[in-house]
C-alpha positions as CSV (number, residue, x, y, z in Angstrom):
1,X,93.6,81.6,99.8
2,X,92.1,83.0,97.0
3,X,90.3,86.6,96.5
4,X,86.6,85.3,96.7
5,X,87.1,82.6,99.5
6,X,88.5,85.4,101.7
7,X,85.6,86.2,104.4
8,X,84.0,89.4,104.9
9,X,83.4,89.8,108.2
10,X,82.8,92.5,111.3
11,X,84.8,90.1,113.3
12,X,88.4,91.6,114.3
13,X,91.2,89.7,111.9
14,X,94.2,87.8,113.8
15,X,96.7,90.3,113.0
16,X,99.5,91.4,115.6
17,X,97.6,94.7,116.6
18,X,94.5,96.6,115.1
19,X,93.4,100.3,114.1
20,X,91.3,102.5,116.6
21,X,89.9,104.7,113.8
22,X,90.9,107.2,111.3
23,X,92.9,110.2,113.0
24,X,93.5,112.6,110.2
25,X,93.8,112.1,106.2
26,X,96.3,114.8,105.0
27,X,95.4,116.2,101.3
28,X,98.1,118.3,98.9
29,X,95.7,121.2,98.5
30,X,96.0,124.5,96.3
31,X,95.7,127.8,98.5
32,X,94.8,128.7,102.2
33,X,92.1,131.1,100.6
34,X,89.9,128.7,98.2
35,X,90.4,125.7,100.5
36,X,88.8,127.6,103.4
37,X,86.5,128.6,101.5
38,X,85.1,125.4,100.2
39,X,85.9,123.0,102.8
40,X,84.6,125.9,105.7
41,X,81.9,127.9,103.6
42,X,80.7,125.1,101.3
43,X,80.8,122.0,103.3
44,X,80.0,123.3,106.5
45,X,83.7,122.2,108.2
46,X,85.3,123.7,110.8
47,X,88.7,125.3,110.7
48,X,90.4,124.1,114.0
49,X,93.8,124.5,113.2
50,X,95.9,126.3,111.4
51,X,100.0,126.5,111.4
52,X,103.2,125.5,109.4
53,X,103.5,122.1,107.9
54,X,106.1,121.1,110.2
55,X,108.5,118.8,107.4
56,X,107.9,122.5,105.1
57,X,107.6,126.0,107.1
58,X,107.4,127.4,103.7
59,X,103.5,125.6,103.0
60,X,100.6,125.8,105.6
61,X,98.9,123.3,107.5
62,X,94.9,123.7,107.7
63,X,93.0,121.1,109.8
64,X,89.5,120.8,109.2
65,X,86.8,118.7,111.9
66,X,84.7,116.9,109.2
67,X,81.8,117.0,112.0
68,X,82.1,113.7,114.1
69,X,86.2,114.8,115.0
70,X,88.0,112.9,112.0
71,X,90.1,115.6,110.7
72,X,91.2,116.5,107.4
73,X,93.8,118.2,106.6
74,X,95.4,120.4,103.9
75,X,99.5,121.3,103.1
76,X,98.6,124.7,101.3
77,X,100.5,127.5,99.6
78,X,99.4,130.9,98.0
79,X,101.7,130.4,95.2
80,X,99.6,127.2,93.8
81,X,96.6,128.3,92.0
82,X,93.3,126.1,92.3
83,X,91.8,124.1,89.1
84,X,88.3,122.3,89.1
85,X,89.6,120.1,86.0
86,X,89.7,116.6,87.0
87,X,92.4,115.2,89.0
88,X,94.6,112.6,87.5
89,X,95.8,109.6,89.8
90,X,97.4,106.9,89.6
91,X,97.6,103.7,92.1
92,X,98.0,105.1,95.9
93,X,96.3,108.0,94.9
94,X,93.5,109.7,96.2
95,X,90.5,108.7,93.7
96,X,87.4,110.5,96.1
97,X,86.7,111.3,99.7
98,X,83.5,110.8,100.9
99,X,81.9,112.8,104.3
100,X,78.3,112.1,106.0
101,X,75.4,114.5,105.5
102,X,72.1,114.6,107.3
103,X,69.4,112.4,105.1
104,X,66.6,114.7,106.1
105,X,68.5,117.8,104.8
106,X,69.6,116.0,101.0
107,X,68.0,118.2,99.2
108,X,69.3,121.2,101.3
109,X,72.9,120.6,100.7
110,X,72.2,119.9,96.8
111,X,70.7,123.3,96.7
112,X,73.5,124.7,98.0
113,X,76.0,123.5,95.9
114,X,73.9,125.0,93.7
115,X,73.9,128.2,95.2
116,X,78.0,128.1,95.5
117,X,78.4,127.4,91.6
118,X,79.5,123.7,92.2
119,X,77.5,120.9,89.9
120,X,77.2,117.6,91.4
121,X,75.3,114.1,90.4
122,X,72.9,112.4,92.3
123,X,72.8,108.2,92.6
124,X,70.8,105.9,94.4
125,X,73.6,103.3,95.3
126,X,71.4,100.8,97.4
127,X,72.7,100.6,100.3
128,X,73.4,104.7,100.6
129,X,72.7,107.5,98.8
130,X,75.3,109.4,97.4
131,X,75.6,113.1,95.6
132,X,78.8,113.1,93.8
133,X,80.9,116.8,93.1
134,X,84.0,117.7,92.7
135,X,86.3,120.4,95.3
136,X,87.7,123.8,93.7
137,X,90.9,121.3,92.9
138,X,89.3,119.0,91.0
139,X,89.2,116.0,93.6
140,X,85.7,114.1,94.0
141,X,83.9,114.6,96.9
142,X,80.8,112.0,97.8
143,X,78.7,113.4,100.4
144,X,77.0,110.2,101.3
145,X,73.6,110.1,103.0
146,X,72.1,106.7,104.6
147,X,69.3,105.2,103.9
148,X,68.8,103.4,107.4
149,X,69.8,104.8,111.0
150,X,72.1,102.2,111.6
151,X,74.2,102.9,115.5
152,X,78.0,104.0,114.4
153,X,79.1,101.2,116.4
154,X,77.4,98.3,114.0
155,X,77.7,99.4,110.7
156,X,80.7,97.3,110.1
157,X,78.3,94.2,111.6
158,X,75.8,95.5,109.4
159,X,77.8,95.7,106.2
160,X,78.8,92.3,106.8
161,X,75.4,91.1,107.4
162,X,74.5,92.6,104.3
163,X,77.3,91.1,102.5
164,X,76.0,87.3,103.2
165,X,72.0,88.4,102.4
166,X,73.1,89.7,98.6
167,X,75.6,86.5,98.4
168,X,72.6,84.5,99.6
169,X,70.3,85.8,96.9
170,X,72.9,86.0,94.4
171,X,72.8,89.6,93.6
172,X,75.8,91.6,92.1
173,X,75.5,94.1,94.4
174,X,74.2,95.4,97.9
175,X,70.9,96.9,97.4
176,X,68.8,98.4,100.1
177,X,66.7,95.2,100.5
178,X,69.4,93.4,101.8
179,X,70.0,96.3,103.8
180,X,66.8,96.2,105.3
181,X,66.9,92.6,105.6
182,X,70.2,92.4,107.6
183,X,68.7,95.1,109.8
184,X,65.8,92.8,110.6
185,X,68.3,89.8,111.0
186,X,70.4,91.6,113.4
187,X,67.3,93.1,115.8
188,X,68.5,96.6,114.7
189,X,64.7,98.9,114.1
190,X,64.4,99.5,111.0
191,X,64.2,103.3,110.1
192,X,64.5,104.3,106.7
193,X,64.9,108.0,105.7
194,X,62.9,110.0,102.8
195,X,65.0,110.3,100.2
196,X,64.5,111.6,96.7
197,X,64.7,109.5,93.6
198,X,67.9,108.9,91.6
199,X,69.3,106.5,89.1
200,X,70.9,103.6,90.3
201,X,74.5,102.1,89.4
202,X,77.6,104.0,88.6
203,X,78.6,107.7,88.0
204,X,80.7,108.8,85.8
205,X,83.1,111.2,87.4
């Protein structure tokens, strides 16, 4: 089958078993100090475990709640300094992580970055909103806020739905009136947050 005649699709795929949800994602961090203090202090996260990085004694392991019980967690040592320069990664590698924030508080979190000496870009991206930065080891971090209050448990239906509208009306991308129009389709209300005005399409990072 070829790449564009594959389906996109909420619908579970016939394969011999199927994910549950993302457990942890496990990062090669600098130091226990700087980490802490950004992922903790800067992001809001909290530090629920801490202990050896069981395959290395020598490093430490840091586990972070991102806020709905996904963790994320660090291998650390205080012999590796931290760097803001950009990472550089090849394929398999981490290119950004991305996190949730509260729509109502965007301009909050922007000011605080601010406050903590950390620049970011802003971008309208259609179907989401994203503010674009980068951790005290370079890596890019999206904090993503939506545009709609969609339930958790139909996002993927509505990303799909979304999907066939923008086919349907032959746009390159997702934008948030297929978004909207999806939500309508699927009986979801349609709630749309305040957001501010940003430029639209990619970011350089």
């Amino acid at each position: 089958m070829r790449r564009e005649e594959i389906p996109v699709t909420a619908a579970k795929p016939e394969s011999d078993f199927h994910t549950l949800g993302t457990d942890h994602i496990t990062i090669w961090g600098s130091n226990a100090e700087e980490t802490i203090e950004y992922y903790r202090d800067v992001l809001g996260m909290s530090l629920v475990l801490r202990q050896p990085n069981l395959d290395d004694p020598s490093q430490t392991h840091l586990f972070f709640d991102t806020g709905d019980g996904t963790i994320l967690t660090f291998f650390v040592s205080d012999d590796r300094p931290s760097s803001r320069q950009p990472q550089r990664t090849g394929v398999g590698g981490v290119h950004h992580l991305c996190f949730n924030i509260d729509p109502e508080r965007f301009e909050e979190v922007a000011e605080s970055l601010d406050d903590h000496g950390y620049s970011y870009n802003v971008f309208d991206r259609g179907i989401f909103f994203s503010l674009y930065t980068r951790d005290h080891d370079g890596l890019i971090i999206e904090l993503t806020a939506d545009k709609f209050d969609v339930p958790d448990e139909r996002k993927g239906e509505v990303l799909a739905a979304t999907q066939r509208i923008r086919e349907e009306a032959g746009a390159e991308y997702a934008e948030t009136e297929h978004m909207r129009a999806a939500l309508e389709k699927l009986g979801i209300e349609v709630r749309e947050y305040d957001l501010p005005d940003a430029t639209s399409g990619a970011a350089g990072m």
